[in-house]
C-alpha positions as CSV (number, residue, x, y, z in Angstrom):
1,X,146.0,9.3,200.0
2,X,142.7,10.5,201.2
3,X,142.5,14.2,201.3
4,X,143.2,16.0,204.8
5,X,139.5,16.7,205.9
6,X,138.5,13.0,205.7
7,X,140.9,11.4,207.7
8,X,139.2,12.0,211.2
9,X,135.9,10.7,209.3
10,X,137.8,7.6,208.4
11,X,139.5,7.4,211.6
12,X,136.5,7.6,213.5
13,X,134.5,5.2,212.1
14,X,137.1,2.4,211.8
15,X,137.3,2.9,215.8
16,X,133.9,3.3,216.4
17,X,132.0,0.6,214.5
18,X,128.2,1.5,213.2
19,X,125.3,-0.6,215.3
20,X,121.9,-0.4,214.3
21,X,118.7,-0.5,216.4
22,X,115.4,-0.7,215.7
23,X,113.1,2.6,215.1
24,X,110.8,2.0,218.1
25,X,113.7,1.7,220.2
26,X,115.1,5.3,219.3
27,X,112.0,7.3,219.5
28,X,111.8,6.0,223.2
29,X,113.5,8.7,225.8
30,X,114.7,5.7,227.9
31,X,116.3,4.4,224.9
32,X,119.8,3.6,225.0
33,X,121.7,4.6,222.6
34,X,125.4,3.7,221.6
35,X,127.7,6.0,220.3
36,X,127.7,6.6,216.1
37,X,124.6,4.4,216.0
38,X,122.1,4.6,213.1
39,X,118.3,5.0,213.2
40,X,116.8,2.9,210.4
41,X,112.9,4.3,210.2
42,X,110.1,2.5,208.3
43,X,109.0,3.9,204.7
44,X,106.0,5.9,207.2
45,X,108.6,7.8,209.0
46,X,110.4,8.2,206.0
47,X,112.0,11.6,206.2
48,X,112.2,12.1,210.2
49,X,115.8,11.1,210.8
50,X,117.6,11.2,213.9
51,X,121.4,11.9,214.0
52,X,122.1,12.3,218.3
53,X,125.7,12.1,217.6
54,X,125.8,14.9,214.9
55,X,127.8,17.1,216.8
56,X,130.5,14.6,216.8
57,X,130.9,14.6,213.3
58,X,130.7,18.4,213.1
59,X,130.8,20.4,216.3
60,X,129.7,23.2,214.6
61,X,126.0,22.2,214.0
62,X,123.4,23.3,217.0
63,X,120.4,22.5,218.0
64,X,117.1,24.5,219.9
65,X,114.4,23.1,221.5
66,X,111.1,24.0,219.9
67,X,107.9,22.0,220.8
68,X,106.0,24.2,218.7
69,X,108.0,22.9,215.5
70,X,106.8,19.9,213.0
71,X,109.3,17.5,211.5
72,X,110.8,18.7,208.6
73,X,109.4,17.9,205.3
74,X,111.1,15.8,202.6
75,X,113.7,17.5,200.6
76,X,112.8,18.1,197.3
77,X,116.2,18.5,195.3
78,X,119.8,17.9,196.7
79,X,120.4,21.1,197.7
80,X,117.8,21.3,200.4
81,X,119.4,17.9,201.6
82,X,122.7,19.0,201.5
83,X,121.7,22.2,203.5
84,X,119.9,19.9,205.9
85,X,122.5,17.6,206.4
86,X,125.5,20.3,206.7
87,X,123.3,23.0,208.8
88,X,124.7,25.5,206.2
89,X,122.5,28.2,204.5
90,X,123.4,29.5,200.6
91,X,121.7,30.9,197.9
92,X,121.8,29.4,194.3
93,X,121.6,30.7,190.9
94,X,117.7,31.6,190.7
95,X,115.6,29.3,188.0
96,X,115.3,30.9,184.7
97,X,111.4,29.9,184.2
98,X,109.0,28.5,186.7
99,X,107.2,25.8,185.0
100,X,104.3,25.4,187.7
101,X,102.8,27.0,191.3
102,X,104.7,23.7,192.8
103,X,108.1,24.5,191.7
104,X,109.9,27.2,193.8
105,X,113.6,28.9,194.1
106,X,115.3,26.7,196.3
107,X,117.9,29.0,196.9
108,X,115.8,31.7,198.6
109,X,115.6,30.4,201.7
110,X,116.7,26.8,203.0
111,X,116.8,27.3,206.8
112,X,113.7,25.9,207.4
113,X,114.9,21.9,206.9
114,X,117.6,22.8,209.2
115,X,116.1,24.1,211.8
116,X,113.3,22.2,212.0
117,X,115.4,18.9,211.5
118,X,118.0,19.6,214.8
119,X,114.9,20.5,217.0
120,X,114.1,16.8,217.0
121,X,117.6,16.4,219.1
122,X,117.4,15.6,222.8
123,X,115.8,18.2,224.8
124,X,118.9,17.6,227.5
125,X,121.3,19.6,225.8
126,X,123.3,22.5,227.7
127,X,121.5,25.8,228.3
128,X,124.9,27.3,226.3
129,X,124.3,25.4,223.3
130,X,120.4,26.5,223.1
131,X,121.9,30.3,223.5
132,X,124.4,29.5,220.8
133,X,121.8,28.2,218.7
134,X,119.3,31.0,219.1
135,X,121.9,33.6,218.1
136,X,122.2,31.4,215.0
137,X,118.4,31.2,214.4
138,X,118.4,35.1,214.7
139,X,121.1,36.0,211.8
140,X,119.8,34.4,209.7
141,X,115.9,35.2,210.2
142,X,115.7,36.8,206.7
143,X,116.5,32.7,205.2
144,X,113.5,31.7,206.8
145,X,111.2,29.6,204.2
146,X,107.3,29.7,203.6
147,X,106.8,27.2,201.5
148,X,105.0,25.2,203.9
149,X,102.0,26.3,206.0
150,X,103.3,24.7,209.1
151,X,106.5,26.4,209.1
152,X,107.5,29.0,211.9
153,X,110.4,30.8,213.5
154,X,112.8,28.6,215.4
155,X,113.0,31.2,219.2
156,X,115.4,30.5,221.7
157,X,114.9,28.4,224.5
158,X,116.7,30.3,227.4
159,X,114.5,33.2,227.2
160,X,110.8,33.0,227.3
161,X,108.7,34.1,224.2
162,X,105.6,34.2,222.6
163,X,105.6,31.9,219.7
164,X,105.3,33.4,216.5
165,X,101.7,32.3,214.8
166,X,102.2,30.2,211.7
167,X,101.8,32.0,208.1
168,X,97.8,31.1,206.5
169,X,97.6,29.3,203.8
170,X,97.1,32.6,201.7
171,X,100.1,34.8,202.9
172,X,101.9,31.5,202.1
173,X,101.5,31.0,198.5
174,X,101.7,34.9,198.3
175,X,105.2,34.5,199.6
176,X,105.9,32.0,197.1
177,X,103.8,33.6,194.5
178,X,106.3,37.0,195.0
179,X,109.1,35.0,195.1
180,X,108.5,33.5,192.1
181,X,107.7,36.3,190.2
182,X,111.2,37.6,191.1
183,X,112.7,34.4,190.2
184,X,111.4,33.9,186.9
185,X,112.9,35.6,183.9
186,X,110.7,37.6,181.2
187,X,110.7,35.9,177.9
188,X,111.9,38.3,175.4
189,X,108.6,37.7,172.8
190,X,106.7,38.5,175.9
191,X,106.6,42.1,175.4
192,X,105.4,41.3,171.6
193,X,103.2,38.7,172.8
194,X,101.5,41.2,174.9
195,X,101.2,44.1,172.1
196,X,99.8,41.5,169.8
197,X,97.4,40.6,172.2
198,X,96.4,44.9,172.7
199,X,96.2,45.3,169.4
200,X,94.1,42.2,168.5
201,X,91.6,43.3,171.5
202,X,88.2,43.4,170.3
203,X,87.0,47.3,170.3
204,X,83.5,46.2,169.9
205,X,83.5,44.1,173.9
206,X,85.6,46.9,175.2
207,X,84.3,50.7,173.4
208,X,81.1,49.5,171.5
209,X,79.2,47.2,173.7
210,X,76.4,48.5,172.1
211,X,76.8,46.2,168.9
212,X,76.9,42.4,168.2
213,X,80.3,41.1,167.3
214,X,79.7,39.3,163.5
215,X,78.2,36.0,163.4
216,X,77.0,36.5,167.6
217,X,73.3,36.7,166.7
218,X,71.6,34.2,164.1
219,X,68.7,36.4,163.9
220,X,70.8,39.3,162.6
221,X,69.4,41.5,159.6
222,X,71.2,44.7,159.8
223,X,70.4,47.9,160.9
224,X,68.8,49.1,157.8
225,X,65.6,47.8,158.4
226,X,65.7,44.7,155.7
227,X,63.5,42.0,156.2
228,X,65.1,39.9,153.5
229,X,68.5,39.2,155.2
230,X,70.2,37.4,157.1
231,X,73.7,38.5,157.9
232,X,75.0,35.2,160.5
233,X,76.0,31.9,159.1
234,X,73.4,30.5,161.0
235,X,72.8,27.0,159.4
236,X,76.1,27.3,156.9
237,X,78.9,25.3,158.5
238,X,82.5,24.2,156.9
239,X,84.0,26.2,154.4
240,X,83.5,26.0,150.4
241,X,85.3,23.8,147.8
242,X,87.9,25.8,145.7
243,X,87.6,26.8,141.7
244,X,90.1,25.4,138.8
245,X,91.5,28.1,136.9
246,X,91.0,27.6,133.3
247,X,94.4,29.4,132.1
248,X,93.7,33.4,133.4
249,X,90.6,32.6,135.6
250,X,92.0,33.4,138.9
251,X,90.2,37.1,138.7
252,X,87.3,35.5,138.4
253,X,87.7,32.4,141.5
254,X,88.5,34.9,143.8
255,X,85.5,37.7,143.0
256,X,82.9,34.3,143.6
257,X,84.9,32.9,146.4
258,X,85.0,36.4,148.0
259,X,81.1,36.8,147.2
260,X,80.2,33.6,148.5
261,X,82.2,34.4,152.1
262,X,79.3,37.5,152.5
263,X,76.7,35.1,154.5
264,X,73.6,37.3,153.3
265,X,75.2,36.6,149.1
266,X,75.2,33.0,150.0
267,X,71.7,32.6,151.9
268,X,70.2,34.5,148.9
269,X,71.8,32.3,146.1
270,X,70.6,29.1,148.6
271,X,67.2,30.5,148.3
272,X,68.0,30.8,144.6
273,X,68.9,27.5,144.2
274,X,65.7,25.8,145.9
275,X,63.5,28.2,143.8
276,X,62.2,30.1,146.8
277,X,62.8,33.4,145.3
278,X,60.8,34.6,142.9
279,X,61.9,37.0,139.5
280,X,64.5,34.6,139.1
281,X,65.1,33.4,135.3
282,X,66.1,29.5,135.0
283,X,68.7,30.3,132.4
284,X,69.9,33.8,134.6
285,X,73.3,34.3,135.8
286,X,72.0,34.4,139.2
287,X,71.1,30.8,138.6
288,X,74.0,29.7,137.2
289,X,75.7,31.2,140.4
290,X,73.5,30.1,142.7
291,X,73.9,26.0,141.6
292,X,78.1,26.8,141.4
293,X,78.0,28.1,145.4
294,X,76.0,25.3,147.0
295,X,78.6,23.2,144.7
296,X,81.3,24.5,146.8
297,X,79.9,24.2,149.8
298,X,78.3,20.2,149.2
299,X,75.1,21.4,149.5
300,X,73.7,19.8,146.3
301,X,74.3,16.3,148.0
302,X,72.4,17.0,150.9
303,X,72.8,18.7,154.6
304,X,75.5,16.2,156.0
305,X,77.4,16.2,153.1
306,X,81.6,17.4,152.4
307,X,81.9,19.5,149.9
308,X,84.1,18.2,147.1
309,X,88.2,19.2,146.6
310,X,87.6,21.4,144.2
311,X,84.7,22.7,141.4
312,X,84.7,23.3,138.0
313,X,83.2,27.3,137.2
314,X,83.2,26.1,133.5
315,X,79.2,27.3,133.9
316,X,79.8,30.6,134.9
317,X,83.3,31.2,133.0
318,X,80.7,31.0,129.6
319,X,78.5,33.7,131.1
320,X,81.3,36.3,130.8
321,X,79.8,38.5,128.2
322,X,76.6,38.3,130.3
323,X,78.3,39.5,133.2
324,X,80.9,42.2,131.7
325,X,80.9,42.1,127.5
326,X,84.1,44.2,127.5
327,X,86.3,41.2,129.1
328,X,87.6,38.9,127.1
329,X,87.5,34.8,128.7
330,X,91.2,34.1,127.4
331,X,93.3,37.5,129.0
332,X,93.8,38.3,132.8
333,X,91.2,40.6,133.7
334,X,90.6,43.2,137.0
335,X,88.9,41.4,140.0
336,X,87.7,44.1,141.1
337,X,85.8,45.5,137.9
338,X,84.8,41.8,137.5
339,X,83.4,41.5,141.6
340,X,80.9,44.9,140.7
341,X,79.9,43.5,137.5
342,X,78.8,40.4,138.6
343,X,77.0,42.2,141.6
344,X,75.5,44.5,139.3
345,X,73.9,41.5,137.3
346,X,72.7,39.6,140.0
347,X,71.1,43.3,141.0
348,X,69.2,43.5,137.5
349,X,68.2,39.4,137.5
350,X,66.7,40.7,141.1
351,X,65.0,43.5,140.1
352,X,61.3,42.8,138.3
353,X,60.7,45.3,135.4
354,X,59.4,48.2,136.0
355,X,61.2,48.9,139.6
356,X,64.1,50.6,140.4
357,X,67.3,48.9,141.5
358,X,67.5,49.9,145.0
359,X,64.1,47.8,145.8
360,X,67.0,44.8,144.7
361,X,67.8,42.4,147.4
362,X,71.4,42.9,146.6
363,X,70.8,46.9,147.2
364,X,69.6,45.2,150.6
365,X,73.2,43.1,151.1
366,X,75.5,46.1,149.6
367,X,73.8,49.1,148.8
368,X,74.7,52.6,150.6
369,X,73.6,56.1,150.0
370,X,76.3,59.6,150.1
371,X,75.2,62.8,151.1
372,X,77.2,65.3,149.1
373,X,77.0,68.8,149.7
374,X,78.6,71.9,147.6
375,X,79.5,75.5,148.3
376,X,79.7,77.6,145.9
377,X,82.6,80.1,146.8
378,X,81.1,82.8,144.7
379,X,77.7,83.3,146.6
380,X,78.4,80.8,149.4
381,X,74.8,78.7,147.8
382,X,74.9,75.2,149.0
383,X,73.6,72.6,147.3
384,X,72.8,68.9,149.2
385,X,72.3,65.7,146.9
386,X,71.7,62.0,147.9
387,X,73.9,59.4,145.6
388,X,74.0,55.5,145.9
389,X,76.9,53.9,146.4
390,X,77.6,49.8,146.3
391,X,81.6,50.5,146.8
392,X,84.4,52.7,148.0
393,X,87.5,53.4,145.5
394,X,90.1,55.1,147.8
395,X,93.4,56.4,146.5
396,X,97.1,55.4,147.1
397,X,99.1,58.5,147.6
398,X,102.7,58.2,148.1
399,X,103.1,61.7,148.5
400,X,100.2,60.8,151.9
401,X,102.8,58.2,152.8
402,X,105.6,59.9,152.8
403,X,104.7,63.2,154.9
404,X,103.0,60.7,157.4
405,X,106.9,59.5,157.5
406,X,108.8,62.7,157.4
407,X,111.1,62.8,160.3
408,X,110.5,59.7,161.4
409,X,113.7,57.6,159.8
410,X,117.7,58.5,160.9
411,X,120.4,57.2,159.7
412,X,123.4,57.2,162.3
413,X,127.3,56.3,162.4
414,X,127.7,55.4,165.6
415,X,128.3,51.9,167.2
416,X,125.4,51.7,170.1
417,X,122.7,53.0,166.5
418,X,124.0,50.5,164.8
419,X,123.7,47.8,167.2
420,X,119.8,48.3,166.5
421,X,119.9,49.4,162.8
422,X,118.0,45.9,162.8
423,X,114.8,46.6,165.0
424,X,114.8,50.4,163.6
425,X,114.6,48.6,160.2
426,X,111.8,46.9,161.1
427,X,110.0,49.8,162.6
428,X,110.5,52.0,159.8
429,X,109.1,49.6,157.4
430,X,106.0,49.4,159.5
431,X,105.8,53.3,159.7
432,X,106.1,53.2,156.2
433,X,103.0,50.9,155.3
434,X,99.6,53.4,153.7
435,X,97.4,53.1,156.2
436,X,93.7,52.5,154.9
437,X,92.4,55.1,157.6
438,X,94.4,57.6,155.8
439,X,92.3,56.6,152.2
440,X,89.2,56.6,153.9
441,X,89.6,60.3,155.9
442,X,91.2,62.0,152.5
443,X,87.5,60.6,150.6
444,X,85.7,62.1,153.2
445,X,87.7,65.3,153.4
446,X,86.8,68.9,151.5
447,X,87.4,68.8,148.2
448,X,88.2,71.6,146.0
449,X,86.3,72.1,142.2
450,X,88.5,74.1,140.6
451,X,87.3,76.4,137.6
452,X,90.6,76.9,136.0
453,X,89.7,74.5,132.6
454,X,87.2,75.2,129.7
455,X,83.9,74.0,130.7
456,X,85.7,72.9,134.2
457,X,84.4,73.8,137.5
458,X,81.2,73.8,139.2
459,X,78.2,75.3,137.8
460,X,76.4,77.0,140.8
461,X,72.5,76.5,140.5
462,X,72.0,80.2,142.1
463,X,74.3,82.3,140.5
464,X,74.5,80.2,137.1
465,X,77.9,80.8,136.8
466,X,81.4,78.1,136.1
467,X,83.1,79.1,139.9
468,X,85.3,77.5,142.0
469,X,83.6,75.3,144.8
470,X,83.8,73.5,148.0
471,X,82.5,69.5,148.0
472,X,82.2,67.3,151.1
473,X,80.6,63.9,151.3
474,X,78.8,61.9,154.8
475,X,77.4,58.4,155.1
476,X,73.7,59.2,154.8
477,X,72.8,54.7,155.0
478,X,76.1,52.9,155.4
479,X,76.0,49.4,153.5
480,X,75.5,46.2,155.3
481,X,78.7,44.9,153.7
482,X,81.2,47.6,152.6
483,X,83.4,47.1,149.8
484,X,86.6,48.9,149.9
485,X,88.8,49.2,146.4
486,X,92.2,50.2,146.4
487,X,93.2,52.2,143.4
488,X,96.3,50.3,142.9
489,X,96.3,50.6,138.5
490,X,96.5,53.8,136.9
491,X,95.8,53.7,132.9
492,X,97.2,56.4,130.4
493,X,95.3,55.1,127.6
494,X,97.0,52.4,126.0
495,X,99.0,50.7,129.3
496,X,98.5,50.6,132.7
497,X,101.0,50.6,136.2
498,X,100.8,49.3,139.5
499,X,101.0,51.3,142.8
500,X,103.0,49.0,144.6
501,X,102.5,50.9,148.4
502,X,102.0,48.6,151.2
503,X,98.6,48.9,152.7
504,X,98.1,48.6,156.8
505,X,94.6,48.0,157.7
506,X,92.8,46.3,160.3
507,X,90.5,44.3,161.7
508,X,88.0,46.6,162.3
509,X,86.9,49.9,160.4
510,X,85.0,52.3,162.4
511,X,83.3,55.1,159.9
512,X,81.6,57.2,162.6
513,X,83.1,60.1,162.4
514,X,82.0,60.0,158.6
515,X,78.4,59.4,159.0
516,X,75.7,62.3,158.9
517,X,74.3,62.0,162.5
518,X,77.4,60.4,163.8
519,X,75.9,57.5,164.5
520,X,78.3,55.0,165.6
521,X,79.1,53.0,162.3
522,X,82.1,49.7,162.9
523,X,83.2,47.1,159.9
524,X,84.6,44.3,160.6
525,X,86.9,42.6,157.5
526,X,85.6,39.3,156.4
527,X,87.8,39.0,153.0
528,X,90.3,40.2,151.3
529,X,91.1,39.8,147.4
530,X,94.9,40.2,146.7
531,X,97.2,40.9,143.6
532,X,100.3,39.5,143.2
533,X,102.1,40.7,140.2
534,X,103.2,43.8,138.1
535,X,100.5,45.0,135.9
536,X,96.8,43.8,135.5
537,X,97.5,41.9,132.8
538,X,100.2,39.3,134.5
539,X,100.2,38.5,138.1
540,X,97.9,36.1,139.9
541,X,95.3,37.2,142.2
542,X,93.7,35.2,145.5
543,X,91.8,35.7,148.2
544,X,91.9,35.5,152.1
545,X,88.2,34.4,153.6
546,X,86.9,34.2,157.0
547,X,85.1,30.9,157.5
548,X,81.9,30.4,159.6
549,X,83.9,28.4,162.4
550,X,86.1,31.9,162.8
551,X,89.0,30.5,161.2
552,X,90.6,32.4,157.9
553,X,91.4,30.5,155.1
554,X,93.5,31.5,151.8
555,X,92.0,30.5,148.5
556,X,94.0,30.4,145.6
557,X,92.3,29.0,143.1
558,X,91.4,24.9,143.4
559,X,93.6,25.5,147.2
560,X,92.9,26.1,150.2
561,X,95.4,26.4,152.5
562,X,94.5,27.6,156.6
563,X,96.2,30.9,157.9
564,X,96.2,33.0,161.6
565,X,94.2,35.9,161.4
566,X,97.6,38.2,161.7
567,X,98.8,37.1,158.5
568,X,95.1,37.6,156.7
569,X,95.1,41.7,158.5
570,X,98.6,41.8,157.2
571,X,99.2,41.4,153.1
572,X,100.8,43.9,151.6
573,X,99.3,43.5,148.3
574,X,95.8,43.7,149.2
575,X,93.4,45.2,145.9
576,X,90.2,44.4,147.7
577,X,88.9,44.3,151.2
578,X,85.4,43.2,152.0
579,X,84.0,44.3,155.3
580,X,80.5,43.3,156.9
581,X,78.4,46.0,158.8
582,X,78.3,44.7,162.8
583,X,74.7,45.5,164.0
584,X,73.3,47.5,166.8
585,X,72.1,45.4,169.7
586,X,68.0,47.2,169.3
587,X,68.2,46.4,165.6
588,X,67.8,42.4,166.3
589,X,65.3,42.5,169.2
């Protein structure tokens, strides 16, 4: 049995049989037409049907008369074809993402097909159906689409109107533009996306215009007035080779492959190599350095050439006593005592005899200079002195850590806190990372010489007295490339321990505020040297790079392996991070 509300369909059409005409003869006024027939269009008229017997089929349909109408457009999914076909208006379930400007909500507003498709009926129609269409037209005005330029209200034929102009292009895919937006559902990572984005905004484009962003300007020396620098890749391109560790050599791989990552270090040791600098020893360590970098970076095999897998340090692993006599080749050693050793030797091989170590090129590349000044709290005498610095050792203090904390971290019973113990997790741990700013502002804060020790204390130059005294230290020169060392081993003579603290830092290090003149003074990482372990005897350290292409890279030992820059800014084990100076725009010019 066919179901209740198909039976006059059936019955109709078995006592009215289909005919077919030809299209030329229906879009003809004088055509004539018999009943139920069937307009078959060419593919060119594809889309324009004409149904004059519609309202047999369902009565309730009408149609208005409206010259000022175009045919209808094709229907794009089944739902505008249904609502064409049926005269019926609905909305649908709104599209969870909108892939593209061409794809739209198709259950905002479907009227449009509808009413554009019955003005193409015969114009003879009775004046009562036009009325009855026009109050039709007018409850549902608010269904009206505007995804088509050439789409306009359907007005009522009875009464005489002005018609309505049709919507611009522009207010048209505004329309669709706000409908879409309201359509399409936020990914949740969008929120993250977007403060990952914020914080990876580069301060120097948006509050320090003023300075070059690293590697922008090939002509780049530095703001320290240095002729015998350059601090851009320029020619350098690809990244270095990686070391074999022979047994506990990883402290040493990653102090070269983070030395070699400073672009001034490795256009030096090229000069080096090619015997353009002069002072410099055949037999030096300098020289042995300078052949195992351009090594790593194919250089010996001329311009074109790929550097190899890997390189064999065997060279400079036999220099060790030349370098630091105190560490032993066969027993893990500190990367960080080993990195300012080697610096300290390619200083002296620099230096001719007979001049001080700050005319050094490498004084050039690393060297700083610390005002310190002293009160004494006796008779209030200060005293100002200049020191040279290469490196900045900044504490860990958990006891910092934890007051920065205090406060922050609840612990709750109840089911809605518990539903989120997940995310609050997550966020205490974060809140709970060291920052670095905090190391740097508590070695530039007051410090107090106490006199409460035999032969402790300061020894005031006015009053020649052992008093208590005030100490505070500014940036006179800050370094071209800034090391930062993270006192992460404490010794008590015969072992050592590891402070295990997280460390948050950053892309950028901005040390104005610590500079004499407060001139404005931004860092910008370029390596990082990381221990992974218990003590500094076991563990294994490596070493995140930033390569000349922009990239960052992890090298652990003969490996390289490619990583984002989030995972490079975020390691908790960080020992050593190397930063390079970004210049002032009237420095290069």
């Amino acid at each position: 049995m066919l179901p209740g509300s198909m039976a006059p369909l059936i019955d109709r059409l078995m006592s009215v049989p289909l005919q077919f005409v030809g299209a030329r003869h229906a879009e003809q006024d004088t055509a004539k037409k018999p009943e139920g027939c069937v307009v078959l269009t060419s593919s060119g008229n594809r889309g324009k049907r004409s149904r004059e017997d519609d309202n047999a089929v369902l009565p309730e349909t009408k149609s208005v008369k409206n010259d000022a109408v175009s045919s209808p457009k094709r229907p794009k999914t089944m739902a505008e074809a249904v609502a064409a076909y049926t005269g019926k208006k609905f909305r649908s379930r709104k599209p969870d993402l909108v892939d593209s400007e061409d794809d739209e909500d198709v259950g905002e507003d479907l009227g449009e097909a509808v009413g554009a498709e019955t003005d193409e009926k015969s114009a003879s129609e009775s004046p009562d159906d036009a009325d009855a269409a026009s109050a039709t037209d007018e409850s549902d005005a608010d269904f009206t689409s505007t995804d088509s330029p050439s789409s306009s209200t359907v007005s009522s034929s009875s009464t005489p109107s002005t018609p309505e102009k049709e919507p611009t292009e522009a207010q048209a895919s505004t329309k669709v533009s706000e409908d879409s937006t309201d359509a399409t559902k936020v990914p949740k990572d969008s929120t993250k996306v977007t403060e990952d984005s914020e914080d990876s905004t580069d301060p120097v484009s948006s509050s320090l215009p003023s300075h070059y962003k690293f590697n922008e300007d090939p002509a780049d020396r530095g703001d320290n007035g240095s002729r015998r620098i350059y601090k851009s890749w320029r020619e350098i391109k690809g990244k270095p080779a990686g070391l074999i560790n022979h047994g506990v050599t990883c402290y040493m791989n990653t102090a070269i492959q983070a030395l070699i990552h400073v672009p001034a270090v490795q256009h030096y040791l090229n000069d080096v190599a090619t015997s353009k600098t002069a002072n410099i020893k055949p037999g030096s360590v300098t020289k042995v350095l300078a052949d195992l970098s351009r090594k790593m970076w194919g250089f010996d095999k001329g311009k074109n050439s790929k550097p190899p897998k890997y390189v064999d340090p065997k060279q400079i692993i036999r220099r060790l006593d030349d370098i630091n006599c105190m560490m032993s080749e066969w027993q893990q050693e500190d990367s960080h005592e080993y990195y300012m050793s080697l610096l300290s030797r390619l200083q002296e091989d620099s230096t001719p005899k007979g001049k001080k170590l700050n005319t050094s090129i490498i004084y050039d590349i690393f060297g700083g200079l610390l005002r310190q000044k002293v009160t004494c709290k006796k008779c209030n005498h200060v005293s100002e002195t200049k020191q040279e610095f290469y490196d900045l050792s900044l504490g860990i203090k958990k006891r910092s850590a934890e007051k920065q904390n205090s406060g922050t971290s609840t612990e709750s019973s109840s089911d809605d806190q518990t539903q989120d113990s997940g995310s609050k997790k997550a966020a205490n741990s974060q809140k709970r990372r060291y920052s670095i700013d905090s190391s740097v502002e508590e070695f530039f804060s007051n410090e107090v010489i106490r006199a409460d020790k035999k032969d402790a204390g300061y020894m005031c130059e006015k009053c020649k007295q052992l008093t208590n005294a005030h100490k505070i230290s500014t940036i006179e020169t800050a370094p071209e490339t800034l090391t930062v060392h993270l006192k992460r081993f404490k010794f008590d003579g015969n072992s050592s321990s590891k402070v295990k603290k997280s460390i948050s830092y950053n892309k950028y290090l901005d040390l104005t505020d610590y500079t004499t003149n407060h001139t404005s003074t931004m860092y910008q990482l370029i390596s990082v040297i990381v221990h992974e372990g218990r003590s500094i005897s076991s563990g294994h350290y490596i070493a995140h790079c930033l390569q000349p292409d922009g990239s960052w890279a992890t090298y652990d030992d003969e490996y390289i392996n490619k990583i984002n820059e989030k995972e490079a800014m975020s390691d908790d084990s960080a020992y050593v991070l190397v930063y390079n100076k970004l210049t002032t725009h009237k420095q290069t010019k």
